[in-house]
C-alpha positions as CSV (number, residue, x, y, z in Angstrom):
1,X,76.0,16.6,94.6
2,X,72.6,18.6,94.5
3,X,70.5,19.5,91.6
4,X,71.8,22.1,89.4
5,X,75.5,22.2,91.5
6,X,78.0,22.9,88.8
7,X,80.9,20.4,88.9
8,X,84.4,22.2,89.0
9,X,87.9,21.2,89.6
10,X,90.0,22.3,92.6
11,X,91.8,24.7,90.5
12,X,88.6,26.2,89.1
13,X,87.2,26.4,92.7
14,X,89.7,28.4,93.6
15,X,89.2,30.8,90.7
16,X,85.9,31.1,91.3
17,X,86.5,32.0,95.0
18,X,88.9,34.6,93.9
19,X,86.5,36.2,91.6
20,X,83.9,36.3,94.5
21,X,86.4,37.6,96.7
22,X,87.5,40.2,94.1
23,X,83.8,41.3,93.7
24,X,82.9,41.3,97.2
25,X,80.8,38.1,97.0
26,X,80.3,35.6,99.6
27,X,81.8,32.7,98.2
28,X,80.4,30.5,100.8
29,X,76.7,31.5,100.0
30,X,77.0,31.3,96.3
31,X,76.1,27.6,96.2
32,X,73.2,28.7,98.5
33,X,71.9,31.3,95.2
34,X,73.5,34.7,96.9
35,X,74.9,34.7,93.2
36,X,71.7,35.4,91.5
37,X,71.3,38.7,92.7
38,X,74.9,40.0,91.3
39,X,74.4,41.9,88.2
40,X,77.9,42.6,87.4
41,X,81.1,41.1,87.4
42,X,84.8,42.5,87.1
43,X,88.0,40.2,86.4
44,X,91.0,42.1,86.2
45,X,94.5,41.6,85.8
46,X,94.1,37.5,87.5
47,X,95.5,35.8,84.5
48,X,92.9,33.1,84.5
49,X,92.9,30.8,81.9
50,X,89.3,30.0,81.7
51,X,85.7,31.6,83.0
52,X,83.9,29.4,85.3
53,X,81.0,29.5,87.4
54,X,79.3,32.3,85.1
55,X,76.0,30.4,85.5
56,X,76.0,30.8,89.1
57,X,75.2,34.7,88.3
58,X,72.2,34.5,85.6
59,X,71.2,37.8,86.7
60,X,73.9,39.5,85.1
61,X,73.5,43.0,83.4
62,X,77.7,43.6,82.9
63,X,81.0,41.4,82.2
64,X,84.4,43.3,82.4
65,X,87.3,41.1,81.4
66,X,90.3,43.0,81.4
67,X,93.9,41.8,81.6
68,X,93.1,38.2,81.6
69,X,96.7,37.5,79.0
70,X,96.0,34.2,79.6
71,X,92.1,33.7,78.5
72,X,91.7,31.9,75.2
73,X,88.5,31.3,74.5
74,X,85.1,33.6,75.7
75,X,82.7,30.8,76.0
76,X,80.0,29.8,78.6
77,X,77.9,33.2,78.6
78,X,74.8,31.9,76.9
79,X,73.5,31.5,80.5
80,X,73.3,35.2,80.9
81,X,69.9,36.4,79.5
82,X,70.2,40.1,80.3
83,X,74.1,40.8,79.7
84,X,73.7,44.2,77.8
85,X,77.3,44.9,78.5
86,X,80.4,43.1,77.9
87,X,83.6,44.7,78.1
88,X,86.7,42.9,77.4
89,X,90.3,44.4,77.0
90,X,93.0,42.0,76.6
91,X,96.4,43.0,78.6
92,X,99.6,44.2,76.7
């Protein structure tokens, strides 16, 4: 493991790929620091029950969480500096 890699479970890998995917973000170049220049991230309608790998995108200006029924908790954003926007509507 390298300096600064985040430690995730397989599960959570897998979520984090699908949000790349989603956003049209190489997953395979976000270890390399591709994520850094995203300033805004959508999850909608995935059903994930956590966020992870938020501080692989310091660089974000907006966070849109929409439909995630299955989110608990918001936590893990004090990483992101220059979030002015953060939109989150819960599902039915």
């Amino acid at each position: 493991m390298e300096e600064g890699e985040i430690l995730l479970s397989e599960k959570q890998e897998k979520m984090l790929e699908e949000l790349c995917t989603t956003n049209g973000i190489n997953y395979g170049k976000l270890k390399d620091g591709s994520g850094r220049q995203v300033k805004g991230l959508e999850m909608f309608f995935s059903g994930f029950p956590e966020i992870v790998g938020i501080s692989y995108f310091p660089s974000l200006v907006m966070l849109c969480i929409m439909g995630q029924d299955t989110l608990d908790k918001i936590q893990g954003l004090e990483s992101l500096f220059h979030l002015e926007e953060l939109w989150i509507c819960p599902g039915n």
